[in-house]
MILUM-971548 format. One record per atom (N, C-alpha, C): atom name; x, y, z negated. Coordinates in pm, whole numbers, plus 50000, padded with zeros to 5 digits. Example, Ala and Ser with C-alpha at 12.3 -4.5 7.8 and 13.67 -1.06 7.14 Angstrom:
BEGIN
('N',(51319,49431,49220))
('CA',(51230,49550,49220))
('C',(51320,49670,49220))
('N',(51285,49775,49292))
('CA',(51367,49894,49286))
('C',(51290,50003,49213))
This chain:
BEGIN
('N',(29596,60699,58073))
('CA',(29633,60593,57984))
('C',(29581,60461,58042))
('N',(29664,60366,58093))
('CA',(29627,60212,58098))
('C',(29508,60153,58021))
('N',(29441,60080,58101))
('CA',(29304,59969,58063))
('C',(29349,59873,58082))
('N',(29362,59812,57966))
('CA',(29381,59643,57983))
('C',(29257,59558,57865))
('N',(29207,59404,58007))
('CA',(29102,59358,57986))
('C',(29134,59249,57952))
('N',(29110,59193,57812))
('CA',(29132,59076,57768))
('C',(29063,58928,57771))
('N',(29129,58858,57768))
('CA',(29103,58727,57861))
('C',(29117,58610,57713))
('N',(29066,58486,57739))
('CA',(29087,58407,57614))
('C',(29009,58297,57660))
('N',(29057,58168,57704))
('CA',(29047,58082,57749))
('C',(28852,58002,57716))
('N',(28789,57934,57764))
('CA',(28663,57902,57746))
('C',(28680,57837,57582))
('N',(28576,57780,57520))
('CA',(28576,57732,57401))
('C',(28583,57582,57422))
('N',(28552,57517,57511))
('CA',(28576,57384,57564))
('C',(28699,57337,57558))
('N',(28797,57463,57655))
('CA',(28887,57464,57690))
('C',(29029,57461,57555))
('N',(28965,57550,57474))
('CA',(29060,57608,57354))
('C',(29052,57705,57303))
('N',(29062,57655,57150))
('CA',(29006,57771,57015))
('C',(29064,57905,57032))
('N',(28958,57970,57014))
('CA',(28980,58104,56982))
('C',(29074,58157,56887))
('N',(29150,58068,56753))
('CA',(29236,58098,56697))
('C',(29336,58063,56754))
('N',(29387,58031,56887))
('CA',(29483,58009,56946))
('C',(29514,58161,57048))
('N',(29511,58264,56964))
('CA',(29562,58401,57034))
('C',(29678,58418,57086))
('N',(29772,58329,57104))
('CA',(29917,58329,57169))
('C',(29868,58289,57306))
('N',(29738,58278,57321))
('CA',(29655,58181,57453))
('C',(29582,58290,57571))
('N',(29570,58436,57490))
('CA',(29494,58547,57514))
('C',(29585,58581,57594))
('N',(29517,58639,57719))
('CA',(29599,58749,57825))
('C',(29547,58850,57847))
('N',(29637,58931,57872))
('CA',(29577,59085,57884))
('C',(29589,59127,58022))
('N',(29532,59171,58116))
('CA',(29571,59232,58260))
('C',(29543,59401,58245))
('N',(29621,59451,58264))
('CA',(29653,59577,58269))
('C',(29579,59602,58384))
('N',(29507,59756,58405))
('CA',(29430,59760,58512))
('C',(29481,59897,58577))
('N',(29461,59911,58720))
('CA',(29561,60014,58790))
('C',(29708,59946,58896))
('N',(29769,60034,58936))
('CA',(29838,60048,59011))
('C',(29950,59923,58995))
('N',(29976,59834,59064))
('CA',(30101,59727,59010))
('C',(30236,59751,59129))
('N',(30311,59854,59088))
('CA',(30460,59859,59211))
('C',(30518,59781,59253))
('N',(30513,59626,59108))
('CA',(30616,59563,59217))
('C',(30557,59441,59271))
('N',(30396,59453,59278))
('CA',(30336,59338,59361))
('C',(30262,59429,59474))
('N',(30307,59568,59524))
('CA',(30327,59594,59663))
('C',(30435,59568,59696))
('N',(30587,59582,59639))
('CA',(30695,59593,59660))
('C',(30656,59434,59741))
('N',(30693,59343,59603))
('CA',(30705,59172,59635))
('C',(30568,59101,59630))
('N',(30444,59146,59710))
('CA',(30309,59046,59691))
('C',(30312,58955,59693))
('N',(30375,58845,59741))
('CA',(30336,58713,59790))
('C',(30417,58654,59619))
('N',(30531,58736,59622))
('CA',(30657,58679,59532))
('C',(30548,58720,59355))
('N',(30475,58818,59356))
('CA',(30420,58849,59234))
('C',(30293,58744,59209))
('N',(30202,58741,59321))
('CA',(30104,58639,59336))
('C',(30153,58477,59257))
('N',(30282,58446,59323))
('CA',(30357,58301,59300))
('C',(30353,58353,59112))
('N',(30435,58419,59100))
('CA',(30511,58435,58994))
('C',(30352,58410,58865))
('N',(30264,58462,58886))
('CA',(30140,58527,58817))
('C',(30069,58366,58829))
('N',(30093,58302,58916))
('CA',(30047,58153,58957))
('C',(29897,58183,58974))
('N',(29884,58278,59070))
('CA',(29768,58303,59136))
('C',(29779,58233,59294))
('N',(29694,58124,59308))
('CA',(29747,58013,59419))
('C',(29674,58053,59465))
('N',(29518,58049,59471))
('CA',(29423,58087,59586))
('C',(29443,58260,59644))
('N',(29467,58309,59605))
('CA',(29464,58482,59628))
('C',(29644,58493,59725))
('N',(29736,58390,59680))
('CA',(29865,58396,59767))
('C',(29831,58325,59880))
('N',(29767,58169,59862))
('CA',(29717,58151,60020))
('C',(29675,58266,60079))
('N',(29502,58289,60061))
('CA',(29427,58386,60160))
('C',(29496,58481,60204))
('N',(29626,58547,60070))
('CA',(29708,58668,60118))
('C',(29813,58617,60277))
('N',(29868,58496,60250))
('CA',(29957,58461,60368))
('C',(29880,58453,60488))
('N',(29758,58380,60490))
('CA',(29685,58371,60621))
('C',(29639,58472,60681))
('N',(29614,58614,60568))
('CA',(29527,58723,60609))
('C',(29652,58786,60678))
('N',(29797,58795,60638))
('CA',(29887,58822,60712))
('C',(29947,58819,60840))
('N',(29975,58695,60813))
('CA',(29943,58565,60950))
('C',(29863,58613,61065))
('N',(29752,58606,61035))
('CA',(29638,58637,61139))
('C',(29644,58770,61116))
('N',(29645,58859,61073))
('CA',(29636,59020,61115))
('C',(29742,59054,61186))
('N',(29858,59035,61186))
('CA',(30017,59074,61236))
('C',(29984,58966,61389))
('N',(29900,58848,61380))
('CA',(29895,58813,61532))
('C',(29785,58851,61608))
('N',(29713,58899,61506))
('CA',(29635,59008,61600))
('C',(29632,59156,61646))
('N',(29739,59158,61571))
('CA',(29794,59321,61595))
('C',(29887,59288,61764))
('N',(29984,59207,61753))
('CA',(30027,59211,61858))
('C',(29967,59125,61974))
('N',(29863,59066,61951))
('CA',(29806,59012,62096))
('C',(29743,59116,62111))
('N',(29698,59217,62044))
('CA',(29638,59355,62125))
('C',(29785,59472,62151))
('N',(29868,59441,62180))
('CA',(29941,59509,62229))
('C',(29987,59626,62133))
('N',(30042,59629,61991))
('CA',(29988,59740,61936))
('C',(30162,59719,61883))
('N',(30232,59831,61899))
('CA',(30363,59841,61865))
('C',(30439,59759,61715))
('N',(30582,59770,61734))
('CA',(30630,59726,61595))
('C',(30609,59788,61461))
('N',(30630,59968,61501))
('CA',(30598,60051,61371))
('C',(30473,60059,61309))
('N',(30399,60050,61473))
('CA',(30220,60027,61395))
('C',(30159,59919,61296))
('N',(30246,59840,61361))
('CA',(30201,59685,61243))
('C',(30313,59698,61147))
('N',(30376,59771,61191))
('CA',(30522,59794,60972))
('C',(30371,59908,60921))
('N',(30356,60007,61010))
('CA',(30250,60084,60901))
('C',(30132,60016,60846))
('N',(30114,59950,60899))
('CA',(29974,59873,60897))
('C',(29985,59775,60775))
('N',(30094,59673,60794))
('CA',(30132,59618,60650))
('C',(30191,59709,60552))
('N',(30241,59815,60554))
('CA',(30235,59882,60437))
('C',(30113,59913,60377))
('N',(29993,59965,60458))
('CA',(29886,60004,60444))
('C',(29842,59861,60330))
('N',(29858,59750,60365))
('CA',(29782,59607,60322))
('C',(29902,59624,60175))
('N',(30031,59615,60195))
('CA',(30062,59621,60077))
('C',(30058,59684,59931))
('N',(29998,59811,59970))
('CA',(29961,59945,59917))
('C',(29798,59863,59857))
('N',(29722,59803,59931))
('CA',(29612,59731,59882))
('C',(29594,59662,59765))
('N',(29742,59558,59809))
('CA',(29768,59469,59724))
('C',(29790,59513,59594))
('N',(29917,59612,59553))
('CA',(29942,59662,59469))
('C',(29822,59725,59346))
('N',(29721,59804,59430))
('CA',(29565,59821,59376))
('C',(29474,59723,59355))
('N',(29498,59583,59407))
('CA',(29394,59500,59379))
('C',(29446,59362,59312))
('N',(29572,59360,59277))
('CA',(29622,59254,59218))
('C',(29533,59235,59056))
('N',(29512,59354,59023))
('CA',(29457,59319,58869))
('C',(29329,59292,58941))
('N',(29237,59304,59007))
('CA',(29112,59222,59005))
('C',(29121,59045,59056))
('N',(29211,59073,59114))
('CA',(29256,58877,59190))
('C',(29282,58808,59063))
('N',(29355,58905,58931))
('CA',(29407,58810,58818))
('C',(29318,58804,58757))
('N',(29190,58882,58746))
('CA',(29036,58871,58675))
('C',(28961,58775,58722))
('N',(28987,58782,58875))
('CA',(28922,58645,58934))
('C',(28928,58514,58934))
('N',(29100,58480,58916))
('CA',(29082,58343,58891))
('C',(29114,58333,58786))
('N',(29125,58410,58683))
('CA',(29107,58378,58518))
('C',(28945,58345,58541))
('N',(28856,58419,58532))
('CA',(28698,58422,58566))
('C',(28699,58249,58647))
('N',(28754,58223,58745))
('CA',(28749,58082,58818))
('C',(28782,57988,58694))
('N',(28861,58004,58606))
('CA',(28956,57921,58512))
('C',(28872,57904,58408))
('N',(28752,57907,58389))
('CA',(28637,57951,58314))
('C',(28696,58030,58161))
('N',(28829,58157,58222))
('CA',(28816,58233,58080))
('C',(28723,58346,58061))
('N',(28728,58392,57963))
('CA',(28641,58463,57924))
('C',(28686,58635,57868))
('N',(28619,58686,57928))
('CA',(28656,58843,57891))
('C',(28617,58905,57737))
('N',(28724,58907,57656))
('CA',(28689,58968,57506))
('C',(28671,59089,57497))
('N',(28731,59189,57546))
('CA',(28712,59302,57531))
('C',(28811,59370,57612))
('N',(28814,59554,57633))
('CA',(28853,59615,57692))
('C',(28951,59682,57604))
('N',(29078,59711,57627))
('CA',(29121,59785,57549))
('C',(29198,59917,57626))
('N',(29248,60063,57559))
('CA',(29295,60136,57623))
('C',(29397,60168,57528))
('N',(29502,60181,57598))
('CA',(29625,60194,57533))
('C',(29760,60198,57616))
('N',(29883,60258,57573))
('CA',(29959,60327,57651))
('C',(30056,60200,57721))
('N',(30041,60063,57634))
('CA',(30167,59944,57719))
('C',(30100,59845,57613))
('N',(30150,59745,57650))
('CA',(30076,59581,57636))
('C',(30081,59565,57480))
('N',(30202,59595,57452))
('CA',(30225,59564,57273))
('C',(30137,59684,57209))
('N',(30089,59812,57250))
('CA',(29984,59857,57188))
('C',(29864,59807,57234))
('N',(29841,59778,57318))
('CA',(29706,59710,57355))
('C',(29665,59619,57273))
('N',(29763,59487,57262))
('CA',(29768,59379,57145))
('C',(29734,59380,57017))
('N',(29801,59501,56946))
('CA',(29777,59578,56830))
('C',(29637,59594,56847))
('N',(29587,59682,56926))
('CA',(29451,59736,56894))
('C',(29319,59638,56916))
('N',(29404,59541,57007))
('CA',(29311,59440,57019))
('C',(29293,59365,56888))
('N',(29366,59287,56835))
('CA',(29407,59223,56700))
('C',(29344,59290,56616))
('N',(29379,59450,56561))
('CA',(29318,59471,56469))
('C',(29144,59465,56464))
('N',(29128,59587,56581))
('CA',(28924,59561,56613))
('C',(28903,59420,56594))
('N',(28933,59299,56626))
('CA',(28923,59189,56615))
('C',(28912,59093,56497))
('N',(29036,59124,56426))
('CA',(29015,59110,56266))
('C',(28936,59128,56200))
('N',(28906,59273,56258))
('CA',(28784,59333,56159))
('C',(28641,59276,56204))
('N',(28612,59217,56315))
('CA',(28503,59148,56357))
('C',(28508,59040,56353))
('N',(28602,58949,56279))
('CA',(28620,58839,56261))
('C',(28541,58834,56122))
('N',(28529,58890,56043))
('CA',(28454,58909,55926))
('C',(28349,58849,55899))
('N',(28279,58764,55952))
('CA',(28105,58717,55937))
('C',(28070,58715,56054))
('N',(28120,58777,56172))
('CA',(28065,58754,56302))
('C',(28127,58595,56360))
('N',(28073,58501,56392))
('CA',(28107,58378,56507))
('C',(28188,58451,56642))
('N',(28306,58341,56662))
('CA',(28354,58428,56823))
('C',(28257,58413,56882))
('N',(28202,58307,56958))
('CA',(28109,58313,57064))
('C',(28014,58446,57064))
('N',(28009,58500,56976))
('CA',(27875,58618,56907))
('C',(28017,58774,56992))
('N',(28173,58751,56977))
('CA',(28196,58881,56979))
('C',(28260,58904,57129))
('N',(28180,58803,57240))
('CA',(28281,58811,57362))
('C',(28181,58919,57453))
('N',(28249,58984,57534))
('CA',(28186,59082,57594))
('C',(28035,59044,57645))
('N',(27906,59093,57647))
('CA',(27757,59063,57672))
('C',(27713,59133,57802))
('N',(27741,59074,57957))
('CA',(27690,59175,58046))
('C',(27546,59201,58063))
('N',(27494,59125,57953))
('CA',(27338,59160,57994))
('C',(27313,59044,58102))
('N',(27162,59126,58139))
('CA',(27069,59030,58276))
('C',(27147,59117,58401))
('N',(27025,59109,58462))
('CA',(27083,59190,58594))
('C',(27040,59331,58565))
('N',(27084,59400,58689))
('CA',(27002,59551,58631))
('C',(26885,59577,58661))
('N',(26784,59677,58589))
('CA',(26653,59648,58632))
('C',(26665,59746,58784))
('N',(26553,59665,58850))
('CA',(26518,59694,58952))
('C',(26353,59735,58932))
('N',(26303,59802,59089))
('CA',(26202,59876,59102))
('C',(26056,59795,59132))
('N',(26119,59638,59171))
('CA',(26005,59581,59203))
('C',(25957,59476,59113))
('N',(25994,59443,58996))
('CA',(25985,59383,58910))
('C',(25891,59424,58805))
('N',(25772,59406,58796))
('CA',(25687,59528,58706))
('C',(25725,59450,58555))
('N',(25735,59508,58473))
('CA',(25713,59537,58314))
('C',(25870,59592,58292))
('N',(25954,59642,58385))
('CA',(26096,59665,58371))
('C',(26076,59812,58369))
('N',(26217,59859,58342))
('CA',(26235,59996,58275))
('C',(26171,60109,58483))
('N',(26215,60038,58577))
('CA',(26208,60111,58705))
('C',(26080,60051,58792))
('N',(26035,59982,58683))
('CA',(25899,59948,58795))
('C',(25821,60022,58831))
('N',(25754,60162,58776))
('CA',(25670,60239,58829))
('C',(25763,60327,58891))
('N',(25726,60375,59038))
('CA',(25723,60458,59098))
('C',(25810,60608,59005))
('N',(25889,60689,59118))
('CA',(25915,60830,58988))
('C',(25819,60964,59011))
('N',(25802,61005,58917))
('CA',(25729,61083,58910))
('C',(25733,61215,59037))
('N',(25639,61259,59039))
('CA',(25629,61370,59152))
('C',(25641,61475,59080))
('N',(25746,61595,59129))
('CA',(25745,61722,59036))
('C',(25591,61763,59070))
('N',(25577,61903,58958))
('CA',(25428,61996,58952))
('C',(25392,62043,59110))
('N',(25529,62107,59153))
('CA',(25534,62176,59284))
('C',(25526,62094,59427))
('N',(25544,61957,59357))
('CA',(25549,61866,59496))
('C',(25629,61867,59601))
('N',(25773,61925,59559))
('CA',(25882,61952,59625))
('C',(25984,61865,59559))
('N',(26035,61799,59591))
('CA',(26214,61690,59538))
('C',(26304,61782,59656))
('N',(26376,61802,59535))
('CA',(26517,61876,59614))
('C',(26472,62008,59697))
('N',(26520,62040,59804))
('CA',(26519,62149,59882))
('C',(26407,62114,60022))
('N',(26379,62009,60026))
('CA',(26238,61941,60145))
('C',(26090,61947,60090))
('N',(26014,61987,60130))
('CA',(25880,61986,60128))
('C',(25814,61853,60148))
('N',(25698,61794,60092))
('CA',(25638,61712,60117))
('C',(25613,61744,60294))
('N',(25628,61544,60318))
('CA',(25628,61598,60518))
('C',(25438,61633,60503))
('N',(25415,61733,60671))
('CA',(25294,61754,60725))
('C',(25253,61842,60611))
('N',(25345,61916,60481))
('CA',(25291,62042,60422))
('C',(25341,62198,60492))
('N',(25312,62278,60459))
('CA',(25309,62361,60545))
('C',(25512,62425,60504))
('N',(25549,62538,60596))
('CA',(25661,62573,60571))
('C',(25672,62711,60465))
């Protein structure tokens, strides 16, 4: 079943009751921006991600053939890149929404966009209730804790089993 991650412009930018403003990017496989990348990029008015895509073209296809490397190899080779594209178009549209300073509301899972909408809307409604938007946009937290940071969840060291064995290795210089 499709993941689509909802988007909703900064608060600077424009009110949160302006939901005709919300975009959803469906996450997974996109056919016809391997089919047409450059043409889906335009269309999506993703400008920085269609440049880098033309130049990365550009320069890979002229570096394929200043190393001597056949016609079919560089047709496989850009299929290979188009096949990329198709898998990574929904993160390029996260990215420069994310550049556009919007903001991620929530995740939704659902079988096509008009149920997504639905389920978004309703959970939403219902948290519209006494909660402030700013209060209901997704919270990634700090960073994750790390090991060298003491008063954090991984700062001490992990424990040593009873037997003094981790996994199938012996403590080194113990006997066999």
């Amino acid at each position: 079943m499709p993941v689509y991650t909802v988007h909703a412009p900064s608060p600077a930018g424009a009110d949160l009751r302006a939901t005709d403003k919300f975009v959803f990017v469906r996450d997974g496989f996109h056919f016809w921006a391997m089919i047409f990348g450059p043409f889906w990029l335009l269309w999506h008015r993703l400008w920085l991600a269609l440049i880098g895509y033309l130049i990365f073209i550009a320069a890979f296809n002229a570096g394929l053939s200043s190393l001597g490397i056949g016609r079919s190899s560089i047709f496989f080779a850009d299929l290979i890149i188009a096949l990329l594209m198709g898998l990574e178009v929904s993160s390029l549209r996260r990215w420069t929404l994310s550049r556009g300073k919007w903001r991620q509301l929530d995740v939704v899972v659902a079988d096509d966009e008009d149920t997504a909408e639905r389920r978004f809307f309703e959970r939403w409604s219902q948290k519209q209730h006494g909660i402030v938007n700013d209060q209901w946009a997704v919270d990634r937290g700090g960073p994750p804790p790390t090991r060298s940071v003491p008063g954090q969840q991984f700062s001490n060291p992990p424990p040593i089993p009873a037997g003094g064995i981790i996994g199938l290795f012996p403590e080194p210089g113990g006997s066999r």
